[in-house]
N, C-alpha and C positions, 0 to 999 in steps of 0.2 A: 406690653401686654395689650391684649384687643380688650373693648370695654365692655361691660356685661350684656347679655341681651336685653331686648326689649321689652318691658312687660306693661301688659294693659289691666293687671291684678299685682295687690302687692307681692314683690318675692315670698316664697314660700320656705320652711326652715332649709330645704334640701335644697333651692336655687343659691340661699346664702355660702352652705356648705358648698355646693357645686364652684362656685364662686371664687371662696376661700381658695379651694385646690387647685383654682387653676392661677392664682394668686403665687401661690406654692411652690409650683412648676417656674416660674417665670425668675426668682430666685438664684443670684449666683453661685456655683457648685460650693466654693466656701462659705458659706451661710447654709445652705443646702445643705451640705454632710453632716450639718450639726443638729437637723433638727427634725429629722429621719425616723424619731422616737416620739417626738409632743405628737400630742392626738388632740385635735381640732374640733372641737364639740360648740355645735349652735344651737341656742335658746332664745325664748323670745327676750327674756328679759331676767337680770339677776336675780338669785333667790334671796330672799328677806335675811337670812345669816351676811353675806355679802351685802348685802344695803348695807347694813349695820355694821360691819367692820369698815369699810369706805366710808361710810359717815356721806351717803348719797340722801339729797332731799326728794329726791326722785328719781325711778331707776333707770328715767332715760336719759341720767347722767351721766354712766356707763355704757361706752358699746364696745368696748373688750376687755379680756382681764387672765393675765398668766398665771399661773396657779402652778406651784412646783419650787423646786431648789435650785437657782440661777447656775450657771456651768462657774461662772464666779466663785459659787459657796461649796462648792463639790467638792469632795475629795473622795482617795480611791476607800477610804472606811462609811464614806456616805450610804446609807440605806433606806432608801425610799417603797415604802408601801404603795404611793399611788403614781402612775405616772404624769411626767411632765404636761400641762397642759394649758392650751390656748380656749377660753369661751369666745363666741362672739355672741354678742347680743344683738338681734333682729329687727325689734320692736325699735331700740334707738336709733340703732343704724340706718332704718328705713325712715324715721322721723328727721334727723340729720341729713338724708338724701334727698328727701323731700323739701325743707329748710333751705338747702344750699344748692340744688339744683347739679352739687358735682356730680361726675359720671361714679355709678354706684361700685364698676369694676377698683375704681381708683382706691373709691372711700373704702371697700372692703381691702384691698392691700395696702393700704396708710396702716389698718387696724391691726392687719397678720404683721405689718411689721416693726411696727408696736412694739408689739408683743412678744413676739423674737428677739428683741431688744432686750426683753426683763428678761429673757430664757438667759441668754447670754450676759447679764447684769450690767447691761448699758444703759448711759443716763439716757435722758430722753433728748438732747443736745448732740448726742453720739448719734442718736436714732435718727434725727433729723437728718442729719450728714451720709447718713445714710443712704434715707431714701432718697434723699437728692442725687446722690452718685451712681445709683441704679435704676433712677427714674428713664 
């Protein structure tokens, strides 16, 4: 994956989105096929229900978060109201790029694939192995 562009103003909610997607793209078709459905929504920062279920002492102790019923807990009587979905949070993410000097394309697809990892109900040790093997 190429690294994000350069920015001489902090990214903006739709660079991170932008970002994300091309994060996305970059994804092996198996992993890809499956996630054709989450819908990637960027904010600057969790909302205060989400603090508070996380038990965050601050919310830029979040910078992603799945929301939905893992392909894990599905079944074919499963009936979900909302769809499956990836947050990214900007505010932290840009604080953490800032912090760590990583390249922001990297830190955003560590995040998306994260997160993919809960869609799919994988530990975060699976997730690891993951991104390592698609790095």
């Amino acid at each position: 994956m190429s690294s994000a562009p350069s920015f001489t103003v902090a990214p903006s909610l739709a660079d991170i989105d932008m970002i994300a997607r091309d994060a996305i793209l970059t994804l092996p078709a198996e992993i890809a096929d499956h996630v054709t459905q989450l819908v990637v929504q960027v904010e600057d920062f969790p909302d205060a229900e989400v603090e508070r279920e996380m038990g965050l002492e601050t919310p830029f102790d979040l910078l992603g978060l799945y929301h939905g019923i893992s392909l894990a807990e599905k079944s074919v009587g499963t009936v979900s109201t909302q769809p499956d979905m990836i947050f990214l949070y900007r505010r932290p993410i840009l604080d953490y790029w800032c912090e760590t000097g990583e390249d922001l394309g990297h830190l955003v697809r560590h995040v998306i694939i994260h997160e993919i990892g809960h869609h799919f109900g994988l530990s975060d040790d699976d997730m690891d192995r993951i991104e390592t093997s698609i790095a």
